[in-house]
N, CA, C and O atoms as a CHARMM CRD file, in Angstrom:
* protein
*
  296
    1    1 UNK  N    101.53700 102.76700 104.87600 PROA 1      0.00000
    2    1 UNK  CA   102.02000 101.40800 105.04100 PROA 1      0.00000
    3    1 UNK  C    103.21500 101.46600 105.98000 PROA 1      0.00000
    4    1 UNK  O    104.23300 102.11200 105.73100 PROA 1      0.00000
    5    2 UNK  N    102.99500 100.66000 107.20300 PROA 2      0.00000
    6    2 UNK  CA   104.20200 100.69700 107.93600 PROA 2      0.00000
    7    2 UNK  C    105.63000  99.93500 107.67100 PROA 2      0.00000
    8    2 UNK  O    105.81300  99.61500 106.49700 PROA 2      0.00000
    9    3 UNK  N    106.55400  99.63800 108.50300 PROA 3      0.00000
   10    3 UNK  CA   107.66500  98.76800 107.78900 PROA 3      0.00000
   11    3 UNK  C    107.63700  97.77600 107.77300 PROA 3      0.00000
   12    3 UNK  O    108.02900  96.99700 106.90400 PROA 3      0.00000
   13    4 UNK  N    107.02400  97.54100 109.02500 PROA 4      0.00000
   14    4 UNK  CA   106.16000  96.13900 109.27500 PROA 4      0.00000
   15    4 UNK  C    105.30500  95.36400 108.43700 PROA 4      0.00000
   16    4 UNK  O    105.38600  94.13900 108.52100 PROA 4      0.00000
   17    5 UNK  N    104.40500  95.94300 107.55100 PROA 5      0.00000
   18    5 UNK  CA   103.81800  95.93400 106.33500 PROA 5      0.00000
   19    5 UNK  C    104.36700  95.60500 105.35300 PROA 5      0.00000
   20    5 UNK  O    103.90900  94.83200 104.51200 PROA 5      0.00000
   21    6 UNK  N    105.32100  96.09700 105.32900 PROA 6      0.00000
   22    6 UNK  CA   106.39800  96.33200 103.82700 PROA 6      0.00000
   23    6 UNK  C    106.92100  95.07700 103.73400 PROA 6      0.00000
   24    6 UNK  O    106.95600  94.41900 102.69400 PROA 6      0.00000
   25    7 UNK  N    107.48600  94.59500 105.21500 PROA 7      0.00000
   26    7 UNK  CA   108.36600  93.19600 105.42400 PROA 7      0.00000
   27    7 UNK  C    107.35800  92.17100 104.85000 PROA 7      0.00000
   28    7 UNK  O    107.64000  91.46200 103.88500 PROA 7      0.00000
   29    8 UNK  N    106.10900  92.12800 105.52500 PROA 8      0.00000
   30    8 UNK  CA   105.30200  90.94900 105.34600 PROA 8      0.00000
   31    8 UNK  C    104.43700  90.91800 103.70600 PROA 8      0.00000
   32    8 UNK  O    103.97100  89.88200 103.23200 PROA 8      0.00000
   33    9 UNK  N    104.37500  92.13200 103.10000 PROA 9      0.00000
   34    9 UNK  CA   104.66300  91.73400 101.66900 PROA 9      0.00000
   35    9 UNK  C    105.99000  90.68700 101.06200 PROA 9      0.00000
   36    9 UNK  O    106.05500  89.65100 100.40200 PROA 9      0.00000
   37   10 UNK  N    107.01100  91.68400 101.75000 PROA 10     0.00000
   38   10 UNK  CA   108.24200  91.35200 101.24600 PROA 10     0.00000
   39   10 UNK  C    108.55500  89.61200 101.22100 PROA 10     0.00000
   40   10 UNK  O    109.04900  89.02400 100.25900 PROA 10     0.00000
   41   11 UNK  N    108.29000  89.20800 102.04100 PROA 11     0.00000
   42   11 UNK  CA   108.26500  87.92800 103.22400 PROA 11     0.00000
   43   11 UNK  C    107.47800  86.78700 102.26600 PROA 11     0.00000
   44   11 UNK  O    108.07200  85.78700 101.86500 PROA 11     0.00000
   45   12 UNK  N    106.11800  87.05400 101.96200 PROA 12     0.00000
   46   12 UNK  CA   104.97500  86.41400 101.34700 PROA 12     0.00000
   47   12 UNK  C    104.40000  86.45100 100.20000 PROA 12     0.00000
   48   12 UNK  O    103.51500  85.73200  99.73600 PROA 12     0.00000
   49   13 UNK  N    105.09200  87.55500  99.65600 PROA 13     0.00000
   50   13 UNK  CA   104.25000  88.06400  97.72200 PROA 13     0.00000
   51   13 UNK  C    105.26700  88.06700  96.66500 PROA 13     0.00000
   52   13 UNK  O    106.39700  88.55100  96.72200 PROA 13     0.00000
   53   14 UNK  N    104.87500  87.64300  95.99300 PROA 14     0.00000
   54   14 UNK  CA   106.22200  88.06400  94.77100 PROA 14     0.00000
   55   14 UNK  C    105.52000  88.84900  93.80100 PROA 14     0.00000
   56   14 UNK  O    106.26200  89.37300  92.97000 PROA 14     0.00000
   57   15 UNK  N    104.29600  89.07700  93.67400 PROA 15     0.00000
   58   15 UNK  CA   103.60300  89.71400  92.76700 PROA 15     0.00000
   59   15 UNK  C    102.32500  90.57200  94.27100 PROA 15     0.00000
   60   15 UNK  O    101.83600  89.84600  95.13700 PROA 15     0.00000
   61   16 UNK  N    102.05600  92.06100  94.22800 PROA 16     0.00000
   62   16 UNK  CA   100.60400  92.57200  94.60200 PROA 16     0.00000
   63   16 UNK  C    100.07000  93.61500  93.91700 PROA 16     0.00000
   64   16 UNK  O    100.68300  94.50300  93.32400 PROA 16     0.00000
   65   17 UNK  N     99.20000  93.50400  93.99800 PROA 17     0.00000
   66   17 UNK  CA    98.59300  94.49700  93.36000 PROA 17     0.00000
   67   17 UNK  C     97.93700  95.45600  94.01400 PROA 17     0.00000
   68   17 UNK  O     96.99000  95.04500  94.68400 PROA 17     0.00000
   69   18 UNK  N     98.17100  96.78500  94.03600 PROA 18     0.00000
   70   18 UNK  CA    97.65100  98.27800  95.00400 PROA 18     0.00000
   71   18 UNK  C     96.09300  98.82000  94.14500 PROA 18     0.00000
   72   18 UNK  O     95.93900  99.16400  92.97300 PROA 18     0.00000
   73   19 UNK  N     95.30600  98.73800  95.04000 PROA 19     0.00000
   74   19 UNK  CA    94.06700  99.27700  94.58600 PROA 19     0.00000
   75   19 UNK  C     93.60800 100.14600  95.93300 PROA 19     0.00000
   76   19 UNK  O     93.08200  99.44200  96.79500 PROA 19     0.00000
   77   20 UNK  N     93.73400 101.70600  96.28300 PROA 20     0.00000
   78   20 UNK  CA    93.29300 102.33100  96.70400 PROA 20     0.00000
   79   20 UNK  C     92.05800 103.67400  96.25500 PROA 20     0.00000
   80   20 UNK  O     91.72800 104.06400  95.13500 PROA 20     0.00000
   81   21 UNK  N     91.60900 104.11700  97.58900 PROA 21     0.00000
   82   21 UNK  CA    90.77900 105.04400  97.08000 PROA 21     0.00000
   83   21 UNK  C     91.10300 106.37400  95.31800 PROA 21     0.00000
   84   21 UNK  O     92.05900 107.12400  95.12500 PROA 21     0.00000
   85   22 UNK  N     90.28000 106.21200  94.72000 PROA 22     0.00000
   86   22 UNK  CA    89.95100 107.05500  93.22300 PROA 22     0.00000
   87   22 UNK  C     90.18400 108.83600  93.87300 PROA 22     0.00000
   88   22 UNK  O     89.83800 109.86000  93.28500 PROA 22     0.00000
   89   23 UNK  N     90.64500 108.76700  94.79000 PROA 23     0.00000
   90   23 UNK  CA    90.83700 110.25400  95.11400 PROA 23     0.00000
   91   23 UNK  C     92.12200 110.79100  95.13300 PROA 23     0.00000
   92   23 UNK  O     93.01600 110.04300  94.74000 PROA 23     0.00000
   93   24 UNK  N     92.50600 112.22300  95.59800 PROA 24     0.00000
   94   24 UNK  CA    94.16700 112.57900  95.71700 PROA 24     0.00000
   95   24 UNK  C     94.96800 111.86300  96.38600 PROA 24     0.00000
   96   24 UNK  O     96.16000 111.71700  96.11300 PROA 24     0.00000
   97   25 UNK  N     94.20800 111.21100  97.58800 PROA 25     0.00000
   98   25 UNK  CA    95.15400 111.12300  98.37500 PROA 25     0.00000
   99   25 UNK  C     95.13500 109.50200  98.46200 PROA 25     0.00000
  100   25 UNK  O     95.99700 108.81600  99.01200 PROA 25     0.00000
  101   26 UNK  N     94.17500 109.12000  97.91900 PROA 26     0.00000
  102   26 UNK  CA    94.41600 107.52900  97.24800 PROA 26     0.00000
  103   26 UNK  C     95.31900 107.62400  96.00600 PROA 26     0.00000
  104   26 UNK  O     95.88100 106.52900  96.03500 PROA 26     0.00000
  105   27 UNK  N     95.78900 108.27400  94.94200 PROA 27     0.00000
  106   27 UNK  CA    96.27200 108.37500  94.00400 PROA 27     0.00000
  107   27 UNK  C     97.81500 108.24700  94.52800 PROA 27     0.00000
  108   27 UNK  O     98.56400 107.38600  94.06600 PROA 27     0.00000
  109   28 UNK  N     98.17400 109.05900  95.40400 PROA 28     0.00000
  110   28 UNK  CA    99.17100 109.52600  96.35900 PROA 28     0.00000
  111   28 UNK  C     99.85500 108.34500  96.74100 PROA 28     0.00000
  112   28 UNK  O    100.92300 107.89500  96.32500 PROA 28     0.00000
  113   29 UNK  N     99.05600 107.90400  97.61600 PROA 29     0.00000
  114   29 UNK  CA    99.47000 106.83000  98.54200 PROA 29     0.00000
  115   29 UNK  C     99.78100 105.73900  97.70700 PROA 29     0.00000
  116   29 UNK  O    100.74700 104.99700  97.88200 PROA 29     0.00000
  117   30 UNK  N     98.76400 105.62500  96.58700 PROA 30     0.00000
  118   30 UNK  CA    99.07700 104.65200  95.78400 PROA 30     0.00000
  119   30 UNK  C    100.55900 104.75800  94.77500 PROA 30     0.00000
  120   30 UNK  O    101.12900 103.81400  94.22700 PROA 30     0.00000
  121   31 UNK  N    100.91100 106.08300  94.74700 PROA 31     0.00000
  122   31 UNK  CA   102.37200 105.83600  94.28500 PROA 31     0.00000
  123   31 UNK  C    103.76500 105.52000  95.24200 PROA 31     0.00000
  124   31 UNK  O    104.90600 105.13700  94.98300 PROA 31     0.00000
  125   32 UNK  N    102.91000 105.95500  96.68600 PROA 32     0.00000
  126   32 UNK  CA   104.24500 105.88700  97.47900 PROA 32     0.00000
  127   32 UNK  C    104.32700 104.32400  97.79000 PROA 32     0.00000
  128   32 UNK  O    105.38800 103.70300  97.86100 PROA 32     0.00000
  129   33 UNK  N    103.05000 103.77400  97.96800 PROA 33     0.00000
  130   33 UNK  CA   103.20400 102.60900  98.07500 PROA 33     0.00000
  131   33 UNK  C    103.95300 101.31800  96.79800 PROA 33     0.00000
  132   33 UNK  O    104.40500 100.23200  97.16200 PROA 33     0.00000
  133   34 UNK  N    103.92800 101.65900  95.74200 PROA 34     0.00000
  134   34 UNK  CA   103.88600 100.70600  94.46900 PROA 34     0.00000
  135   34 UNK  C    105.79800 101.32700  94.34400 PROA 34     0.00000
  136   34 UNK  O    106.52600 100.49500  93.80400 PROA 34     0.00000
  137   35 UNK  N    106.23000 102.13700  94.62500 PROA 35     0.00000
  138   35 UNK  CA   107.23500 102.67900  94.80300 PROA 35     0.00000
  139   35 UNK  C    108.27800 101.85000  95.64600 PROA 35     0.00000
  140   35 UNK  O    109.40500 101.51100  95.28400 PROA 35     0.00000
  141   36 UNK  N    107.65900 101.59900  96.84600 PROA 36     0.00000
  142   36 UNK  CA   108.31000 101.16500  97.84600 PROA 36     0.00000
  143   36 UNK  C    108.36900 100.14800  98.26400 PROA 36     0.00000
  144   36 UNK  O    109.12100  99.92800  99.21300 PROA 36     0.00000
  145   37 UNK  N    107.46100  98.98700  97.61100 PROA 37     0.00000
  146   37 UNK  CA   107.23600  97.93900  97.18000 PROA 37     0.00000
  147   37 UNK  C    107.83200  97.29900  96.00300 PROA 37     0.00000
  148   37 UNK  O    107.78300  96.06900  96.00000 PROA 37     0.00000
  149   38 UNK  N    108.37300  97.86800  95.02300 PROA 38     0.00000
  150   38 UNK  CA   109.13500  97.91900  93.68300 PROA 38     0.00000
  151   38 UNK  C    110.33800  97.16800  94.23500 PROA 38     0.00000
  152   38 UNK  O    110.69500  96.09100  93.75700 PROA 38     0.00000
  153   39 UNK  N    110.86100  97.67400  95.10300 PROA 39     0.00000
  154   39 UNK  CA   112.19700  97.70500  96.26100 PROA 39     0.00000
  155   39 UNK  C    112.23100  96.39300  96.75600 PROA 39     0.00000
  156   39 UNK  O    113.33400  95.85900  96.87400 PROA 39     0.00000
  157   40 UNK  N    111.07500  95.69900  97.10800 PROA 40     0.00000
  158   40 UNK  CA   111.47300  94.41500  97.30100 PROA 40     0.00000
  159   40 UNK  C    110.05800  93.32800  97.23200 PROA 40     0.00000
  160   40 UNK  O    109.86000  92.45900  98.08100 PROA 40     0.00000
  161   41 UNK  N    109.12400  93.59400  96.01100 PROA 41     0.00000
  162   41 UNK  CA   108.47800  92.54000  95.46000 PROA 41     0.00000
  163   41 UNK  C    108.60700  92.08500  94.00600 PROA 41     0.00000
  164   41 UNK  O    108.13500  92.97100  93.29300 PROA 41     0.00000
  165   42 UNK  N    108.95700  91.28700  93.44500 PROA 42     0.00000
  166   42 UNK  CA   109.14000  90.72600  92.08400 PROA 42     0.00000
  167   42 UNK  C    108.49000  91.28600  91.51700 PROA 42     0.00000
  168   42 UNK  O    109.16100  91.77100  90.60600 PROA 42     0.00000
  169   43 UNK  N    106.91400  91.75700  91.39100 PROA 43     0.00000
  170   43 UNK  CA   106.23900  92.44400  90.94400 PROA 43     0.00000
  171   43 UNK  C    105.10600  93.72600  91.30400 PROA 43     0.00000
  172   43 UNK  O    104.76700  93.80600  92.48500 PROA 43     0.00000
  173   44 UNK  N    104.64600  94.50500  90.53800 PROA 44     0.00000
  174   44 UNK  CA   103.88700  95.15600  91.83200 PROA 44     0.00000
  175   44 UNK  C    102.79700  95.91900  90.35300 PROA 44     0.00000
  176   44 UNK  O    103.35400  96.69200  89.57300 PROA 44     0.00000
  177   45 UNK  N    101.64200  95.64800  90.21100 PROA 45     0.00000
  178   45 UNK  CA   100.55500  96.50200  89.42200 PROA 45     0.00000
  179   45 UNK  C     99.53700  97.69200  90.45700 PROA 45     0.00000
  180   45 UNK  O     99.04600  97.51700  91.57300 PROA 45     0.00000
  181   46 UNK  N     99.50600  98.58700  89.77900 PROA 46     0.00000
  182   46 UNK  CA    98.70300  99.45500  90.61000 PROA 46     0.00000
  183   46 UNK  C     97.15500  99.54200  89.35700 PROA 46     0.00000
  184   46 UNK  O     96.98200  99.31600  88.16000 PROA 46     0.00000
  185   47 UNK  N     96.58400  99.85400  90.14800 PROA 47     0.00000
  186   47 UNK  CA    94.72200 100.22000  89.92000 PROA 47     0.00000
  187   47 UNK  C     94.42600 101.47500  90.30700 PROA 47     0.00000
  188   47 UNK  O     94.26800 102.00800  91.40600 PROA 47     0.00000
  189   48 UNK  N     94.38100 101.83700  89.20500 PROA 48     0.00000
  190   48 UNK  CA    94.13900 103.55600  89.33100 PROA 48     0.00000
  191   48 UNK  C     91.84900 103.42700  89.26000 PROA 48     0.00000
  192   48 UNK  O     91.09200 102.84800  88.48000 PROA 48     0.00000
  193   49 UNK  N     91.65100 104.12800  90.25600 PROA 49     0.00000
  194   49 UNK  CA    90.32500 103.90200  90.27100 PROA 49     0.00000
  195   49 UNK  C     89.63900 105.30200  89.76100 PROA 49     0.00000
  196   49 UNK  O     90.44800 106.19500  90.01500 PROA 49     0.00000
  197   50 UNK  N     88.88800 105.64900  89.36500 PROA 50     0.00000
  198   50 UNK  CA    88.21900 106.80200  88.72100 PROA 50     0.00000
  199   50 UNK  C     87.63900 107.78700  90.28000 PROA 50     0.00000
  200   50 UNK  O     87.43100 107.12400  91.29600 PROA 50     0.00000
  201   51 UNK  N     87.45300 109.13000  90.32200 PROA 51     0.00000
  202   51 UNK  CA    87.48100 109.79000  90.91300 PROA 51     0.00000
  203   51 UNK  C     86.22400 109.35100  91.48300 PROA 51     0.00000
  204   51 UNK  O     85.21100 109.03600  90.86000 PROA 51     0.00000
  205   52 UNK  N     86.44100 109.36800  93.01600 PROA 52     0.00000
  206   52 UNK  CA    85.35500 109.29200  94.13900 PROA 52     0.00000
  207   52 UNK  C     85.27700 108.10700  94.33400 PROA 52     0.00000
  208   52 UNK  O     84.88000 107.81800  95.46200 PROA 52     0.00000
  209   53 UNK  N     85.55900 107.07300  93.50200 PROA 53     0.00000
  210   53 UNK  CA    85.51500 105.87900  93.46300 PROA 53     0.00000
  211   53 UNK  C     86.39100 104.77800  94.87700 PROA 53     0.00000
  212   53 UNK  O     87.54700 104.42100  94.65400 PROA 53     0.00000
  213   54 UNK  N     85.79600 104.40800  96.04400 PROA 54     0.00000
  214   54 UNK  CA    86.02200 103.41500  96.79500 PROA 54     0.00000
  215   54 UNK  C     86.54400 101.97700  96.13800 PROA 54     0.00000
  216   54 UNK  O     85.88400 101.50100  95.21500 PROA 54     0.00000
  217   55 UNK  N     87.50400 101.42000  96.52600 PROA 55     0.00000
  218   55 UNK  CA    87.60200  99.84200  96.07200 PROA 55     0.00000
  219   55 UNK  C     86.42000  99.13700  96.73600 PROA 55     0.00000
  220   55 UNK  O     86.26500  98.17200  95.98700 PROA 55     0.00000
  221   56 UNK  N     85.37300  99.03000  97.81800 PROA 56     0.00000
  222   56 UNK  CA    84.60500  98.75600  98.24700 PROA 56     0.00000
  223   56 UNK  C     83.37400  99.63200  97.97700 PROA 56     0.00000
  224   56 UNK  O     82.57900 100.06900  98.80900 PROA 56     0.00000
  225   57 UNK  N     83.37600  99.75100  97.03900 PROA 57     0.00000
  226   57 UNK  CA    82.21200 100.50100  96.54100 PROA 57     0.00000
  227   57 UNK  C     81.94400  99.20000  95.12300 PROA 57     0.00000
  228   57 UNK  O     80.88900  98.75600  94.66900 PROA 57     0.00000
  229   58 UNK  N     83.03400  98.97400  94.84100 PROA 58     0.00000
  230   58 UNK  CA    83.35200  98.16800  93.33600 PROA 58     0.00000
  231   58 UNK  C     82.48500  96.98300  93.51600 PROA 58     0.00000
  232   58 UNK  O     82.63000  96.47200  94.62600 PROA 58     0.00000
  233   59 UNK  N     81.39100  96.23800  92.53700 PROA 59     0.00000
  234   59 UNK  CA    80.38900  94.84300  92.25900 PROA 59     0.00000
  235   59 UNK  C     81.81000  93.97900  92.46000 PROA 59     0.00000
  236   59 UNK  O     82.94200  94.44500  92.58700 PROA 59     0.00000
  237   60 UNK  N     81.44800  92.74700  92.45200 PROA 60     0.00000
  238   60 UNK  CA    82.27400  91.77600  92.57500 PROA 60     0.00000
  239   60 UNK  C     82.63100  91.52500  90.95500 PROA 60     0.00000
  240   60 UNK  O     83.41100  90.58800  90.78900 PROA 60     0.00000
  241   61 UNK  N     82.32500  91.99700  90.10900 PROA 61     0.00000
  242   61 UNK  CA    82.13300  91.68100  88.67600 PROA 61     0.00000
  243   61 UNK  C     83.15600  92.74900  87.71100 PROA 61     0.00000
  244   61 UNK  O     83.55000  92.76300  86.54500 PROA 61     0.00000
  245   62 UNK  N     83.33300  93.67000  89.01500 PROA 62     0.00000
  246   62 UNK  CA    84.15200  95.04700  88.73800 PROA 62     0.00000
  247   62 UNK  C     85.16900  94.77800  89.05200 PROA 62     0.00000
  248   62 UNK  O     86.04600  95.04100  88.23000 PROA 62     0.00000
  249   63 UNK  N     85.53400  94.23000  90.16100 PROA 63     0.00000
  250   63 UNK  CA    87.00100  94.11700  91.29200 PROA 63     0.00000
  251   63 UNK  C     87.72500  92.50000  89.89400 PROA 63     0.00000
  252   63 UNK  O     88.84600  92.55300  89.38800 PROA 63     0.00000
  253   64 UNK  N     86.98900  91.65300  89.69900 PROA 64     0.00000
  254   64 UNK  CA    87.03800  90.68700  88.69900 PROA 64     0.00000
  255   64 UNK  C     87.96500  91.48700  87.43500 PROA 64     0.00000
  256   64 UNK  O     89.13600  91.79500  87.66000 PROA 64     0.00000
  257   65 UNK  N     87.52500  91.68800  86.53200 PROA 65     0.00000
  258   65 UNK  CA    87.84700  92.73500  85.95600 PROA 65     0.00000
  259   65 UNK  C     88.85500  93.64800  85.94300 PROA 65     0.00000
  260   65 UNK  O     89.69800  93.74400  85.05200 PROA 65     0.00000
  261   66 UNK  N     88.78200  94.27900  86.86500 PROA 66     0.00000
  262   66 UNK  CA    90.23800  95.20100  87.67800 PROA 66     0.00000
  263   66 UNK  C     91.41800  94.67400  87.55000 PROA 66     0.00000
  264   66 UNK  O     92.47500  95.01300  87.01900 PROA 66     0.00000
  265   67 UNK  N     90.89900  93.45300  88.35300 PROA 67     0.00000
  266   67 UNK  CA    92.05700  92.42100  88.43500 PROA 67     0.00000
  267   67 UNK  C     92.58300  91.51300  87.55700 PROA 67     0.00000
  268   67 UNK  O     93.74300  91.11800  87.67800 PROA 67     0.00000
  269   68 UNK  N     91.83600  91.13100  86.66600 PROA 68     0.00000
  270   68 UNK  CA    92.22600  90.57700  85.52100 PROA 68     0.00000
  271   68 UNK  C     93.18500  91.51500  84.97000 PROA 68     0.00000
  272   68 UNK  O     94.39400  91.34300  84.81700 PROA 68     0.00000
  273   69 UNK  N     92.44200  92.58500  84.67900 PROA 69     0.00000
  274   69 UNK  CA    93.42200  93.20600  83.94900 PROA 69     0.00000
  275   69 UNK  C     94.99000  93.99300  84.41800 PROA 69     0.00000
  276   69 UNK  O     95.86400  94.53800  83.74300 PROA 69     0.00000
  277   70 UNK  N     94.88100  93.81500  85.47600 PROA 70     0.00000
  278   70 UNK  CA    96.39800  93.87900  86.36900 PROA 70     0.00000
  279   70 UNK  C     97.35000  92.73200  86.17900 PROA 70     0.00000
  280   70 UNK  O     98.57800  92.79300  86.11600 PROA 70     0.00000
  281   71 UNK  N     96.82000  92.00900  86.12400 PROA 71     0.00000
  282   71 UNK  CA    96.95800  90.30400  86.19700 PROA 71     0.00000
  283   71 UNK  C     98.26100  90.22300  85.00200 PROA 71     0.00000
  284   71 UNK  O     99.39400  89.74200  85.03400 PROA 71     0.00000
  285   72 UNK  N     97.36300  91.04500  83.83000 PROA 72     0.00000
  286   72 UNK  CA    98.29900  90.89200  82.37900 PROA 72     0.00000
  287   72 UNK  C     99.03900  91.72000  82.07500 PROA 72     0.00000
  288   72 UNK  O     99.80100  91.70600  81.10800 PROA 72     0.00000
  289   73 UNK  N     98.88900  92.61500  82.93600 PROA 73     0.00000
  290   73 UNK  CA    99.41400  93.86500  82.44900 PROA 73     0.00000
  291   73 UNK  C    101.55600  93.85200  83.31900 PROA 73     0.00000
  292   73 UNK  O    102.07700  93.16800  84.20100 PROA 73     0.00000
  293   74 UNK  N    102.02700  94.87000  82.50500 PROA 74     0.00000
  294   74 UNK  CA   103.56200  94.79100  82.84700 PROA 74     0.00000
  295   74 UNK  C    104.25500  95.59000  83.56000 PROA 74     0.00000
  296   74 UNK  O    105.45600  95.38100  83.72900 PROA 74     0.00000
């Protein structure tokens, strides 16, 4: 995520939610990101996805779901 990135969260979200690739280096990214985002979004849920697992791999019925449950969560 560039800084540029970071701003236009910063700028537009008060709540996002990080759903990257189910692998190391989705796991990874997904902490540096939810990290650095902490820093300046009101809120921030991450989606830990099961190994091998694509967010675009996910049914629409799955990503539903996902997200719900980010939704409530603290």
């Amino acid at each position: 995520m560039s800084q540029a990135q970071e701003d236009l969260f910063a700028a537009h979200f008060g709540h996002v939610i990080v759903m990257l690739d189910g692998d190391e280096a989705g796991r990874v990214a997904a902490v540096d990101f939810t990290n650095r985002l902490r820093r300046v979004v009101y809120r921030v849920d991450a989606i830990e996805l099961p190994d091998g697992v694509q967010p675009d791999q996910l049914s629409g019925e799955e990503l539903r779901r996902l997200l719900g449950s980010a939704q409530v969560a603290n």
